[in-house]
TIMARVEX-412162 format. One record per residue (C-alpha): x, z, y. Coordinates in steps of 0.25 Angstrom, whole numbers, plus 2048, in hexadecimal, padded with zeros to 3 digits. Example, Ala and Ser with C-alpha at 12.3 -4.5 7.8 and 13.67 -1.06 7.14 Angstrom:
83181F7EE;83781D7FC;
//
This chain:
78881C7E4;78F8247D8;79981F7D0;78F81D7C5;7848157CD;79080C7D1;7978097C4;7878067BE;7867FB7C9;7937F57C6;7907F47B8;7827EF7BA;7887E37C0;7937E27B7;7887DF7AF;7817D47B7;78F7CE7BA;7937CE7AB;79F7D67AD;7A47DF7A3;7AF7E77AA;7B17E87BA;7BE7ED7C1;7BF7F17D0;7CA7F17D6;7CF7F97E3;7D27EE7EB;7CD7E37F6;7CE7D57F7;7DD7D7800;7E07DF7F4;7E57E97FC;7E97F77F9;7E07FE804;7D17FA805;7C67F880D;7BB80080B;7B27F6806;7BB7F17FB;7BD7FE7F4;7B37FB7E9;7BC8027DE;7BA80E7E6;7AB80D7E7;7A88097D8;7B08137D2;7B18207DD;7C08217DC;7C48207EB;7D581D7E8;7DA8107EC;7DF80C7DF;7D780A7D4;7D07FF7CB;7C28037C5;7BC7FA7B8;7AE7FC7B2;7A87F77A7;79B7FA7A3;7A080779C;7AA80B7A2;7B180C7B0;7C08117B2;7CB8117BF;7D880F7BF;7E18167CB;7EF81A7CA;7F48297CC;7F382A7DA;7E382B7D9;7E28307CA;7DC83F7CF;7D48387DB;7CE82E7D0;7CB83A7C6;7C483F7D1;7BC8357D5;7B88307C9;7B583C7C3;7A783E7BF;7A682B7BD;7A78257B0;7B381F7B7;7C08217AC;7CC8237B5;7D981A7B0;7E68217B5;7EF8147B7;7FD8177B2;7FA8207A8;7FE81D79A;7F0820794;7E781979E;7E480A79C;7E67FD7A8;7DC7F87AC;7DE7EA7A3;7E07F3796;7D47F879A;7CB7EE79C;7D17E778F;7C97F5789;7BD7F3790;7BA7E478D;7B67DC782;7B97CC781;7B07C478A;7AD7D0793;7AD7CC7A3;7B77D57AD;7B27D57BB;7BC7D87C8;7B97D37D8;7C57C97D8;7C47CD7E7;7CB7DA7E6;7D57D67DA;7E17D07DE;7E57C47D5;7EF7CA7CE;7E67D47C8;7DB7CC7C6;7E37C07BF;7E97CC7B6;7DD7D17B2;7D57C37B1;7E37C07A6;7E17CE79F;7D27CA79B;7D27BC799;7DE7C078E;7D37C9789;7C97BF78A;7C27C8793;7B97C079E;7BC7C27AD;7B47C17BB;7BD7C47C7;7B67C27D2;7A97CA7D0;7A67D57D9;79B7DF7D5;79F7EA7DF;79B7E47EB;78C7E57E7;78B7F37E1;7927F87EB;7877FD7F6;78B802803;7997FC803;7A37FD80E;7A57F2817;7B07EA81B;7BA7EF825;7B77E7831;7C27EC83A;7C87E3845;7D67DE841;7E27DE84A;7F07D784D;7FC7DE849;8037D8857;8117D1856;8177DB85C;8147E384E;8127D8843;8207D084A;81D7C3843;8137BA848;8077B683F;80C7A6841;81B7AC83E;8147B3830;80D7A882C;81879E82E;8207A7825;8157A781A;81479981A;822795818;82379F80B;815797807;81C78B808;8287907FF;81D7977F5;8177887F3;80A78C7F9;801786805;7F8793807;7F97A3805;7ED7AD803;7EE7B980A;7E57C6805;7EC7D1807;7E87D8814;7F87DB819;7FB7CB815;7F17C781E;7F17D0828;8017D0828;8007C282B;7F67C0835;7FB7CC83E;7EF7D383B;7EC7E2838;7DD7E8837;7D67F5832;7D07F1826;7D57FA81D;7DB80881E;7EB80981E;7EE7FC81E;7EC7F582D;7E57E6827;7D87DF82A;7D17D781E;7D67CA81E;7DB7BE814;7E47B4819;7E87A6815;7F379F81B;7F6790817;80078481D;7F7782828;7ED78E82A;7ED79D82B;7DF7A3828;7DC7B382A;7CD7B6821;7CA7C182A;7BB7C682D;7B97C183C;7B47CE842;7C17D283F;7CA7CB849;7C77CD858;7C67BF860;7D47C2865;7DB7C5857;7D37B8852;7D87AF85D;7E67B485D;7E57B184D;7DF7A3850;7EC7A385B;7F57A2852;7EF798847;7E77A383E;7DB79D839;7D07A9837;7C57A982C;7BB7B2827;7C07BD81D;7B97B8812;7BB7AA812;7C77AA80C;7C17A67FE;7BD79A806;7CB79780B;7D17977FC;7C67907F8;7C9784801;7D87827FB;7DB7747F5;7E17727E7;7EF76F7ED;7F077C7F4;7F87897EF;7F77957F5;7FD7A37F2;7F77AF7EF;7FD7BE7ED;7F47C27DF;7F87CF7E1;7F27CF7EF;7E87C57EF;7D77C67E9;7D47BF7DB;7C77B97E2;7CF7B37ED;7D87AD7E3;7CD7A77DC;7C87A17E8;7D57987E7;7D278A7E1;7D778B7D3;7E177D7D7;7E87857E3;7F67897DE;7F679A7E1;80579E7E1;8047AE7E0;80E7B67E5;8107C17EF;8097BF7FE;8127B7808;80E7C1811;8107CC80B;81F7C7808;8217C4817;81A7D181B;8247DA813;82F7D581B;82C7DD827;8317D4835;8397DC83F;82F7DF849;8267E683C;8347EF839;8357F3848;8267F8845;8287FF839;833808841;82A80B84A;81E80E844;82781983D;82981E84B;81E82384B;81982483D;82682D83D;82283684B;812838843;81A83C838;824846840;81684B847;80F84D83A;81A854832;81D85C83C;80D86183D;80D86482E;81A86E82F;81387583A;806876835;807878826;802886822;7FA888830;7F087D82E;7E8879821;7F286B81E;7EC863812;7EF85680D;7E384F815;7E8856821;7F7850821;7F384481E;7E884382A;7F384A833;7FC840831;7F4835834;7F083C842;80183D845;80182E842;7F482984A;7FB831857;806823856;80781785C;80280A854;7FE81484A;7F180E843;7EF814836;7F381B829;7FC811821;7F5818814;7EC825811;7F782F812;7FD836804;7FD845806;80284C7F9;80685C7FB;80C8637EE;80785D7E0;7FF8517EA;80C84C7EF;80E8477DE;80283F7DF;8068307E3;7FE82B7EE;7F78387ED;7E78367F8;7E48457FC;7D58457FE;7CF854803;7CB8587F5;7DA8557EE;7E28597FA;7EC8657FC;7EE86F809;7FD87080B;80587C80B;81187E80F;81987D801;81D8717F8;81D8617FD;814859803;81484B803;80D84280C;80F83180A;80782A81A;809820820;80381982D;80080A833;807809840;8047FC847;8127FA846;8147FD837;81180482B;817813828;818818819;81E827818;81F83180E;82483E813;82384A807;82885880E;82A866807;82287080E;82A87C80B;836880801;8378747F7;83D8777E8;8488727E1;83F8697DB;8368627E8;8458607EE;84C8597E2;83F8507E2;83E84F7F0;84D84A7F0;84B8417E5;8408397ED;8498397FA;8548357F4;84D8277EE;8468247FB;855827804;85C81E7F7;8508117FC;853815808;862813808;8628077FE;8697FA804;8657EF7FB;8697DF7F7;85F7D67FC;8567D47F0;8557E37EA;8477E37E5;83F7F17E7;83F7F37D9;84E7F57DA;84D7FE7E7;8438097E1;84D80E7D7;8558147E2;84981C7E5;8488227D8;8578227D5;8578327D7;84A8357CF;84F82D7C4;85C8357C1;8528427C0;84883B7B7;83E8397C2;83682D7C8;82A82A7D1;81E8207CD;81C8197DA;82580E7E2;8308127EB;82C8087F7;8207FE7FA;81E7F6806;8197F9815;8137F081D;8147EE82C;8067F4832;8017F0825;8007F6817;807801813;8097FC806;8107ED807;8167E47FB;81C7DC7F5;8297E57F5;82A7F57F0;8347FD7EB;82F8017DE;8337FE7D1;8297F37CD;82B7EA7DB;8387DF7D8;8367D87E6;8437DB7EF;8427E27FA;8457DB808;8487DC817;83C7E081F;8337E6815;82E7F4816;82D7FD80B;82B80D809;834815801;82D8217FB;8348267EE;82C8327E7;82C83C7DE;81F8447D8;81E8517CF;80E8507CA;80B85F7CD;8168637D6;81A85A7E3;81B84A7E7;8268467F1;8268397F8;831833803;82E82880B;83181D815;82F810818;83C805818;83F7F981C;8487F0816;8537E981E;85F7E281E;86D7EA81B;8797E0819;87E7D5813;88C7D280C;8947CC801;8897D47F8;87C7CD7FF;8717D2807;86E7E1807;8607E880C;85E7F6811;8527FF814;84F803822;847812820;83981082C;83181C82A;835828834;83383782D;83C84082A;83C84581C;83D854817;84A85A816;84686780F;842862802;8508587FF;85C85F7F7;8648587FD;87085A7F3;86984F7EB;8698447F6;87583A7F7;87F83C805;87982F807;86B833804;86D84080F;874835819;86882C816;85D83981B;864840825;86582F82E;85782F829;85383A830;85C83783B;85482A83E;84683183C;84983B848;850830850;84582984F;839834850;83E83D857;83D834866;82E834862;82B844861;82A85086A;83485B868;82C86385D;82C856855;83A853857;83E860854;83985F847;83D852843;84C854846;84B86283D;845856832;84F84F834;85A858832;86685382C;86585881B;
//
């Protein structure tokens, strides 16, 4: 079906629903960042295949919304559609609310599927018009019946992530969720995000691509712990060792039903930044909602001693794929044809030869030359570059170990680098050695940390527009909250949690360079002063020596490089053949 035939369907039942103006966003009801097939309905309505994005129609126009990552892959796609495109972040291009406040006369009826808005949103919006005087229905979804030929639901079998990976029993985790209920003044908690619930329940699945979940909803409350899960799902010996240890399983979608069933003395928490507007509404309106961030996913963050141990060795080998695949790209390139499709496909042959290896943690970011400037930059055959042996190519992967979750940007020069590519190389080197060095008071919010990222840039008149450091999960998503190291995020950073450190620096036209490595964050001393926190450095991969000037790095920030890669060799090396090791100890070189 065209573009055109679909957006005439919409807006004849726009019609028939007495609805004015529709938005679709790109989203499922986990409101997850990756999604199942069937739930891309952004994608299908409007053509742009990105996974960011929000698409309103009225009955005259139509436009998208996307951030710079995908703004030539959405002119693109929605070339030759009556689709406006809406750069996000540029001065001249309208938010969505400003937008619809244009659109929209008084008494005109906005229609969403509260099912794939998380409260937050929904509520905002539902504020914006109701001051407008601008009529709202949130829970109407008119893609479901237009949309001919839909995808199914994943119905992969899920599977424990044994103790021996997780560390914490499921009893143990949900002992600790209900003390920290008790002192939020709650008797029950909501999970909907996938990694909450599948965290919790030492479950793991195949559901969606990258990030190693089964669709599920949870609901825990003094008494009961229920996993909403479609049956077919759970082998008899997964639902009985559930059953075991006091899980009580329901169908996947009678979860409405459960909230439903609260009594008006009940209270129950929700994260409305993580949690589906129609669920909400299913709440009885006398049940007191506290909103605040997931319990879960504040227990999840603080990574148990047996998940650290995992992380160190998923970077084993994580680190020997690497060694293997950086070692084929300097031997190869210039006798083979090497384009950016082809790097990102080898690599993911070096990491499926590990043990516990089980998938890509994320579609691999593989920018050579001017690409390397795009952000998040998705190659796809017709955009993407051969490689040539000049210039720096940047290449952001990461794999799902069933030990842990790996995160690694690596940007090499591929032969003589100008004064230029090393002062900017440097620049970006020295902000992510500064994280890595940092020892901290207890309670030093990431905020605070990401200046010394940028500390360098800075005297230069130079700044990068994304976060220094998100969140890892442990054999879970590759993106994990509630704590960053970026600008806007005040929360402290704390024993336990994992996070990357990836300073950059991008010239539009010219070049983008990335460093990266995942950190943990642990315990350094304690003194008259108080309790001071350090980062351990996980991820194992040399970085390249040939583009660092290295009269601009700090005696610290050389001693800092050369143990770096001291413990990179020590800990690869034992794992390669001679040829491999070889190379890895002339990378490792003392600068």
């Amino acid at each position: 079906m065209k573009t055109s035939d679909k957006l005439k369907r919409l807006r004849d039942l726009m019609k028939k629903n007495g609805i004015d103006l529709y938005i679709v966003p790109s989203s499922d009801p986990h409101i997850s960042e990756y999604l199942p097939d069937y739930w891309k309905s952004r994608s299908w309505i409007s053509g742009f295949t990105g996974s960011s994005g929000t698409f309103a129609i009225t009955q005259t126009k139509a436009a998208l919304w996307t951030d710079s990552r995908y703004f030539l892959q959405a002119e693109n796609e929605l070339a030759n559609t009556e689709i406006e495109l809406c750069k996000q972040g540029l001065p001249e291009t309208p938010t969505l609310a400003n937008w619809l406040n244009t659109q929209l006369d008084k008494t005109d009826v906005v229609g969403f599927d509260g099912n794939v808005f998380q409260v937050s949103l929904a509520k905002n919006i539902i504020e914006q018009l109701y001051k407008s005087e601008i009529n709202c229905k949130p829970n109407v979804d008119l893609i479901k019946p237009i949309w001919e030929k839909r995808p199914n639901l994943p119905k992969n079998k899920a599977f424990i992530q044994e103790l021996k990976y997780a560390g914490k029993s499921i009893n143990e985790k949900l002992a600790e969720i209900r003390s920290l209920m008790k002192s939020k003044g709650v008797n029950s908690y909501l999970m909907c995000a996938l990694d909450e619930v599948n965290w919790v329940f030492n479950i793991r699945g195949n559901d969606i691509n990258y990030n190693p979940v089964v669709l599920s909803y949870g609901f825990i409350d003094e008494n009961q712990a229920i996993l909403f899960i479609e049956l077919n799902k759970l082998t008899e010996n997964i639902a009985n060792s559930l059953n075991e240890q006091g899980i009580t399983i329901k169908p996947y979608n009678k979860i409405e039903k459960q909230l439903r069933k609260l009594a008006n003395s009940d209270s129950i928490l929700i994260d409305p930044a993580r949690t589906n507007y129609k669920l909400y509404t299913s709440i009885p309106k006398k049940v007191k909602i506290v909103e605040s961030t997931g319990i879960a996913t504040e227990l999840k963050a603080h990574k148990n001693s047996v998940e650290l141990e995992g992380f160190r060795n998923a970077m084993v080998q994580d680190g020997v794929a690497l060694a293997e695949f950086f070692f084929w790209l300097e031997n190869n390139l210039g006798k083979e044809k090497i384009t950016e499709t082809s790097i990102a496909d080898k690599l993911a042959d070096f990491r499926g030869k590990r043990n516990e290896f089980v998938s890509e943690s994320f579609n691999s970011i593989v920018g050579y030359a001017d690409h390397g400037a795009i952000v998040h930059y998705s190659t796809t055959k017709e955009s993407e570059y051969e490689i040539k042996p000049k210039g720096f190519l940047l290449i952001d992967s990461g794999g799902q170990y069933r030990n842990g979750t790996t995160d690694i940007t690596r940007t090499i020069h591929l032969s003589e680098p100008t004064e230029e590519e090393k002062i900017d190389f440097t620049l970006v080197l020295k902000g992510m050695i500064q994280i890595s060095m940092i020892k901290f008071p207890v309670g030093t919010r990431g905020s605070q940390l990401d200046t010394l990222a940028r500390m360098a840039m800075w005297k230069l008149n130079i700044n990068y527009g994304h976060g220094t450091g998100h969140g890892v999960g442990s054999f879970m998503n590759v993106h994990e909250g509630p704590m960053q190291i970026r600008p806007d995020n005040h929360l402290p950073i704390e024993v336990g949690e994992v996070l990357s450190n990836e300073p950059g620096l991008y010239r539009q036209g010219k070049h983008g360079i990335r460093t990266e490595n995942l950190i943990a964050c642990t315990g350094d001393t304690e003194n008259e002063f108080g309790k001071f926190l350090k980062f351990e450095t996980l991820t194992l991969c040399p970085i390249d020596i040939k583009p660092i000037k290295v009269d601009m790095l700090l005696t610290d920030e050389k001693e800092w490089l050369n143990s770096y890669h001291k413990m990179v060799f020590d800990r690869l090396s034992p794992h390669l053949d001679k040829k491999h090791k070889d190379w890895l100890k002339e990378k490792t070189m003392k600068i």
